[in-house]
C-alpha positions in Angstrom: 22.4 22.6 0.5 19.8 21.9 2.9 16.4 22.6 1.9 14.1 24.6 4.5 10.5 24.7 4.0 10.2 27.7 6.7 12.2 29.7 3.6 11.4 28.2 0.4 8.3 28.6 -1.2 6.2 25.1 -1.6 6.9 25.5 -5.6 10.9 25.9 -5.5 11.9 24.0 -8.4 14.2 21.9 -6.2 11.4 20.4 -3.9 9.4 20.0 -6.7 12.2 18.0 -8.7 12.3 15.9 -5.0 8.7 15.3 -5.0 8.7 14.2 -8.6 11.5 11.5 -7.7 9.6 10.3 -4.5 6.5 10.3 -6.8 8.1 7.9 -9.2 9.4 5.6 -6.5 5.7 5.3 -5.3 5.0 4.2 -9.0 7.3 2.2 -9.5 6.5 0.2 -6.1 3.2 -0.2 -7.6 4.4 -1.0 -10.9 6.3 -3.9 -9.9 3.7 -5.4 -7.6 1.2 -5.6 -10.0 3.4 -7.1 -11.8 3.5 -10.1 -9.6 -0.2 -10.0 -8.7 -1.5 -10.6 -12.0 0.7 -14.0 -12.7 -0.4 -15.4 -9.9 -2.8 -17.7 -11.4 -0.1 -18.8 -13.7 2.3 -19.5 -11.2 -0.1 -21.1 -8.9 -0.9 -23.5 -11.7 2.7 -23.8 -12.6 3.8 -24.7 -9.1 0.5 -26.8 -8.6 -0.7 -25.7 -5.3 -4.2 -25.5 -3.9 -6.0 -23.0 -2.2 -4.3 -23.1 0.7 -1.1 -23.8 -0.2 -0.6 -20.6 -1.8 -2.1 -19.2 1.3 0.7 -20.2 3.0 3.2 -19.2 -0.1 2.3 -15.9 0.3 2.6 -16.1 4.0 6.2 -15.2 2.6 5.7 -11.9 1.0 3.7 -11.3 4.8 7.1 -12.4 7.2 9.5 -11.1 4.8 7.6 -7.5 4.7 6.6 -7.3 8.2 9.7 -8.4 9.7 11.6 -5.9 7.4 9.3 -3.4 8.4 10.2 -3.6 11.8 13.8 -3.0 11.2 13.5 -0.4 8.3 12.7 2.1 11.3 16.5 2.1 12.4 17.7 1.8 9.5 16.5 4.6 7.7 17.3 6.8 11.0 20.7 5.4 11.0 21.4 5.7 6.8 18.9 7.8 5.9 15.3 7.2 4.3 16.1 8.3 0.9 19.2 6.0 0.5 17.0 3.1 2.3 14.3 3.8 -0.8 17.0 3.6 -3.5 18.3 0.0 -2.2 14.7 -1.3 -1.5 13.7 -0.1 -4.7 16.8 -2.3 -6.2 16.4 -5.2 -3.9 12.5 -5.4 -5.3 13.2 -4.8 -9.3 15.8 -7.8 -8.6 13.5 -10.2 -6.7 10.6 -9.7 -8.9 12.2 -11.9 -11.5 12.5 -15.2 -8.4 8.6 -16.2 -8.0 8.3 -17.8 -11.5 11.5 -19.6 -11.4 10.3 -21.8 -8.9 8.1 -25.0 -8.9 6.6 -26.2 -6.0 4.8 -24.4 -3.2 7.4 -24.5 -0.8 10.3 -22.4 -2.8 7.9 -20.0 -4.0 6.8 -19.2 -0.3 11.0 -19.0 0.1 11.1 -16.7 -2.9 8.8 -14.5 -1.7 10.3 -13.9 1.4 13.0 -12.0 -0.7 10.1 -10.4 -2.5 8.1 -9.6 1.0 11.2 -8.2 2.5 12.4 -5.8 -0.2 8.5 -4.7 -1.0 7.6 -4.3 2.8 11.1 -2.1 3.5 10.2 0.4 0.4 6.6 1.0 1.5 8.4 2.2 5.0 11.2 4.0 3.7 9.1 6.0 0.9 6.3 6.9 3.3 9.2 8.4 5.9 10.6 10.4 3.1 7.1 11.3 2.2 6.5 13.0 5.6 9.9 15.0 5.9 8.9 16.0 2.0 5.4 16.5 3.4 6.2 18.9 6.0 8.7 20.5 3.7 6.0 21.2 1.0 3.6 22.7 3.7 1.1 21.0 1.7 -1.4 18.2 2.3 0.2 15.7 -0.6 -0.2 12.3 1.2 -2.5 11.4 -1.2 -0.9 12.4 -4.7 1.7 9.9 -3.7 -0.5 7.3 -2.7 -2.1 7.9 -6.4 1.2 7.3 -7.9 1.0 4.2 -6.1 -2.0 3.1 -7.7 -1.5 4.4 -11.1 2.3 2.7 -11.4 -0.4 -0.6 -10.2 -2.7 0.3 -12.9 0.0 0.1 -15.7 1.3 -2.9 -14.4 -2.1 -4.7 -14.6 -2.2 -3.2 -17.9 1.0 -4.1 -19.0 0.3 -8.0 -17.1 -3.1 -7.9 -18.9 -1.3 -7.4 -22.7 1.3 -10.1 -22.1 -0.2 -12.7 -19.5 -1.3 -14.3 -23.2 1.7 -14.2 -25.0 4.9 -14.3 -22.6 5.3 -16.7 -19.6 5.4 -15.0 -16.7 9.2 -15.6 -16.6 9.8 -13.8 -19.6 7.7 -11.3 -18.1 9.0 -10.5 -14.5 12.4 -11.0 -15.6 11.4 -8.3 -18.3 10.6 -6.1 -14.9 14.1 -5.9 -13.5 16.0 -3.9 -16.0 12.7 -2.0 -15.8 12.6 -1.5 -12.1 16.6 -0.9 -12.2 16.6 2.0 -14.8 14.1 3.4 -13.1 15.7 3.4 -9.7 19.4 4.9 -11.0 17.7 8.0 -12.5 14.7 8.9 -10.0 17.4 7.5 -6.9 19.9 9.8 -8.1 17.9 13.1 -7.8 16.2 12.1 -4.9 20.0 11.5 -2.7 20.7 15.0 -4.5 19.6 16.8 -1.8 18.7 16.8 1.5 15.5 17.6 2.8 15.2 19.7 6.1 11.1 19.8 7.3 10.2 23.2 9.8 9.8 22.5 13.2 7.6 19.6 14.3 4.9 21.6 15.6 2.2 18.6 14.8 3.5 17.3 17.8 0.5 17.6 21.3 2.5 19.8 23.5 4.8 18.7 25.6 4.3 15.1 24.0 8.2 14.4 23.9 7.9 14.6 27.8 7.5 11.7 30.2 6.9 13.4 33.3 4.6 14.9 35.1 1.0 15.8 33.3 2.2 15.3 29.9 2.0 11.5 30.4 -1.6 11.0 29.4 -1.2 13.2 26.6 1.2 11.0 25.4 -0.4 7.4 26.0 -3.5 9.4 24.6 -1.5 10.3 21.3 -0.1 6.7 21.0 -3.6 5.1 21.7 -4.8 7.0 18.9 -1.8 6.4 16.3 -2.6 2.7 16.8 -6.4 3.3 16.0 -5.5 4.8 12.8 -2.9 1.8 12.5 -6.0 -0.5 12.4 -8.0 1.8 10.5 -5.2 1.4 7.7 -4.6 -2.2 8.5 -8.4 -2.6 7.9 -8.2 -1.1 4.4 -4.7 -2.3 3.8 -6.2 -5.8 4.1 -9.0 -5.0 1.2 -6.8 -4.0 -1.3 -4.2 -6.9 -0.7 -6.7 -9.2 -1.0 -8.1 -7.6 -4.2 -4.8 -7.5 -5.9 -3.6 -11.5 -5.0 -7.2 -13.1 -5.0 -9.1 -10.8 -7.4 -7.8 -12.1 -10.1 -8.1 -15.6 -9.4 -11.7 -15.0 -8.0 -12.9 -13.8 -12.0 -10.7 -16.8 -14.3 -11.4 -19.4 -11.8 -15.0 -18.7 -10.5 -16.3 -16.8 -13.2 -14.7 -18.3 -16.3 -13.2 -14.9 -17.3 -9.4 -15.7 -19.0 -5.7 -14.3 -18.3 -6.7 -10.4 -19.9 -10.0 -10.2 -18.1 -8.4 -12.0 -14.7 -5.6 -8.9 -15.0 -8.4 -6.4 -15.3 -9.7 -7.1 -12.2 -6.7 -5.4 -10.3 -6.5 -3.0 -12.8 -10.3 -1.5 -11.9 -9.4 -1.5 -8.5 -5.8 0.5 -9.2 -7.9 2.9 -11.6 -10.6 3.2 -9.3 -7.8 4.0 -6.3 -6.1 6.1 -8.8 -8.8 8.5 -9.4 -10.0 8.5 -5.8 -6.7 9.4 -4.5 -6.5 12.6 -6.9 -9.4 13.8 -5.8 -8.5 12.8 -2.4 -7.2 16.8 -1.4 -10.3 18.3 -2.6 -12.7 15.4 -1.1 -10.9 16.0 2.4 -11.8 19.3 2.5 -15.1 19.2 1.6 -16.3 16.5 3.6 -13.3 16.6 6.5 -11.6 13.2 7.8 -14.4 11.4 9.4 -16.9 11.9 7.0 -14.5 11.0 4.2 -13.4 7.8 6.4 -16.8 6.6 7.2 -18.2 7.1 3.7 -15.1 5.2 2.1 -15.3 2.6 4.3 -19.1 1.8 3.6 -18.6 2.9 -0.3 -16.2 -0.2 -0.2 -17.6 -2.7 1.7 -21.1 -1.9 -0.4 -18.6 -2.5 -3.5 -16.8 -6.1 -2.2 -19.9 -7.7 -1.4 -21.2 -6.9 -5.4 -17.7 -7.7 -6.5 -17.7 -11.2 -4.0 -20.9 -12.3 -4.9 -22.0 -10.8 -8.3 -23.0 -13.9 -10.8 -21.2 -12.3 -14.1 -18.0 -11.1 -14.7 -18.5 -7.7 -15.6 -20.7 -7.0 -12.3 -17.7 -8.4 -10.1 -15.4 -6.2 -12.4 -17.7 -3.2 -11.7 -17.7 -4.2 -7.8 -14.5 -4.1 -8.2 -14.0 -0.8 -8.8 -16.1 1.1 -6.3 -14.7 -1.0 -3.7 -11.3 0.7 -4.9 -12.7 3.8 -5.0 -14.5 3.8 -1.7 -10.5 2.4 -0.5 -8.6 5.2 -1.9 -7.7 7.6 0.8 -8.7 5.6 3.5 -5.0 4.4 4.4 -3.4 7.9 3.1 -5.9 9.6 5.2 -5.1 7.4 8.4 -1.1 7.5 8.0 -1.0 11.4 7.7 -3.3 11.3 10.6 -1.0 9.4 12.7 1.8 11.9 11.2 0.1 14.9 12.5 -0.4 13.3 16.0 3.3 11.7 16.3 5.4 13.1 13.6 7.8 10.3 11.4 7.5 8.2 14.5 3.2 7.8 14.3 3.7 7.3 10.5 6.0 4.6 10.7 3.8 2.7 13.3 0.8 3.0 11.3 2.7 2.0 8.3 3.6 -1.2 10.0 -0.2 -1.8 11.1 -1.2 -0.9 7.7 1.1 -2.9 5.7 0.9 -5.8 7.6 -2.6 -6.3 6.6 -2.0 -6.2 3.2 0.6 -8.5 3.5 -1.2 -10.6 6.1 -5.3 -10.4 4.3 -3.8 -13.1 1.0 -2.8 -15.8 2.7 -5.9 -15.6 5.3 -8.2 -15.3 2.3 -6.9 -18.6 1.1 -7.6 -20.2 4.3 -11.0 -19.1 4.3 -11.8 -20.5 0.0 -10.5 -23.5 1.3 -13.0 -23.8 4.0 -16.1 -22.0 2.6 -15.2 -20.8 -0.8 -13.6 -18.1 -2.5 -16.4 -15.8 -3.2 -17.0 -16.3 0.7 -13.7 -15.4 2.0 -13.5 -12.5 -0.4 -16.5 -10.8 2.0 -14.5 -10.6 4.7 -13.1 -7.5 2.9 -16.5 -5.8 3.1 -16.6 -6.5 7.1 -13.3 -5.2 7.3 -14.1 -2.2 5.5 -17.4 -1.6 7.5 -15.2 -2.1 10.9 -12.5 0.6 9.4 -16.1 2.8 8.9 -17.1 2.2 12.4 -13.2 2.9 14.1 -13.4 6.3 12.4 -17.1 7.2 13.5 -16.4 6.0 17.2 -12.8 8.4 17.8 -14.6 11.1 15.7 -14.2 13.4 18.5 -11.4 12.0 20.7 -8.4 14.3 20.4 -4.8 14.0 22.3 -5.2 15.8 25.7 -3.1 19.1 25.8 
């Protein structure tokens, strides 16, 4: 039976079981990439790469998840978001066990092509069904999802930070996958239950699905700004990729801090991100979207340069942290944007944007520590943030032409 949000109320027990499902999804994405985040010092040191070579390595992860995200458009419109979740979310609790399996530089960048492709198709298909679940709702959740994000990151660092010392991290990833697969079968089942059926699309600038006439600047209006909230989540995007793939090796590597404190690092940021994103409803609307965009931004890039360039562990740690909380609904905020402007179709444009800086800021970053240093490249995370800040101010009063 379909479910209409024009006739059910926001707290039918049916949408709620949906949004529970989605919810866990979003954890479990997060779960399983911190997973892999936190062994990459191991693995780098078990495949004996330098800097750059795992740059290029996870170049991987970056083609495999953008070039999926390009196709996972059709896809889900052709066999449905929800059922495109379930198989990306089986595809990634299968691949996670590949990286450590390998030994040089050149197979793990393979591997993680597998890897990139099943992560970058989940983060599309979740975020479509999160709009249709969105709209159905009639409630500004973006966020609370994004949270589940982070706090399925958070106990993955955790989890990484408890065994990095005791369990190689094949022992460990492969320990992921039946994980990752239990959790897909009982969350995937509820969430291809039922159907979701969103009210009319009345987000939409009128007369937007129109080429002719006068509505054709409304419409190159409404895609010029769907593409500056794209880079306004690629911008962000970019930070916490970084943070998650280099953090780690920044703090046991530069700052002498071992395997537990190295899986702390991305565990502030996902706490930090956590925590920010549940407050992110009530920080919306007391502050509104630019406000809460340009305060983020400059929260975080205040944040990466401490975390960057701070002499002692502990004060990178604590950078750490406000840089993920001045992140946190930066690139919810900017997706649900694009959403209101352009429906499922602006949300999975920005997605892209957004997603490919995640995927493309690691292997850039190890570029950069090649050339100047990692506590040097990490900084380009605080400009990034600050141009994200500067994006928001400067379209603060731009809106699609009626």
């Amino acid at each position: 039976m379909a479910l209409t949000g024009s006739r059910r109320s926001p707290t039918d027990p049916s949408l709620t079981r949906l949004r529970v499902a989605l919810t866990t999804f979003f954890a479990l994405d997060g779960f399983i990439f911190a997973g892999w985040v936190v062994r990459i010092p191991a693995i780098k040191a078990q495949v004996g790469a330098s800097a750059s070579e795992l740059g290029l390595a996870l170049l991987g992860v970056s083609a495999g998840a953008v070039a999926t995200m390009v196709l996972t458009g059709g896809l889900c419109r052709r066999f449905g978001s929800r059922r495109i979740t379930v198989v990306t979310g089986v595809l990634m609790s299968l691949s996670i066990a590949l990286p450590p399996l390998t030994h040089s530089a050149l197979t793990l960048g393979l591997v993680l092509l597998a890897f990139g492709a099943a992560y970058g198709g989940m983060n599309v298909a979740i975020n479509s069904v999160a709009v249709d679940l969105v709209a159905a709702l009639r409630r500004p959740v973006m966020s609370g999802f994004h949270a589940a994000y982070s706090l399925g990151g958070l106990l993955g660092a955790a989890v990484g930070g408890v065994l990095a010392p005791h369990l190689s991290p094949t022992t460990h990833l492969l320990l992921l996958t039946p994980i990752g697969l239990l959790v897909a079968a009982v969350a995937g089942r509820t969430l291809l239950g039922r159907r979701i059926t969103s009210p009319p699309d009345d987000r939409r600038v009128p007369g937007a699905g129109t080429a002719a006439g006068g509505t054709a600047p409304a419409v190159r209006r409404t895609g010029l700004l769907v593409a500056v909230f794209g880079l306004i989540a690629l911008c962000t995007a970019y930070g916490e990729g970084a943070l998650a793939e280099w953090g780690p090796l920044h703090i046991q590597e530069d700052l002498g801090g071992g395997q537990g404190i190295a899986a702390a690092g991305y565990a502030a940021v996902a706490l930090a991100m956590a925590l920010g994103r549940l407050s992110g409803t009530a920080l919306l609307e007391r502050l509104g979207q630019t406000r809460a965009l340009v305060l983020g931004g400059l929260t975080a890039a205040a944040g990466m340069l401490l975390g960057a360039l701070a002499p002692s562990v502990w004060m990178a740690l604590a950078g750490f942290a406000v840089t993920g909380l001045g992140l946190a609904n930066l690139f919810p905020v900017a997706i649900a944007r694009a959403g209101e402007l352009a429906g499922p179709g602006g949300v999975a444009a920005a997605s892209t944007l957004g997603y490919g800086g995640m995927l493309l800021g690691p292997p850039s970053i190890g570029f950069l520590a090649d050339a100047f240093g990692l506590p040097t490249a990490l900084t380009t995370v605080a400009l990034l943030a600050a141009t994200a800040s500067a994006i928001a101010y400067a379209v603060r009063n731009i809106r699609p032409s009626p």
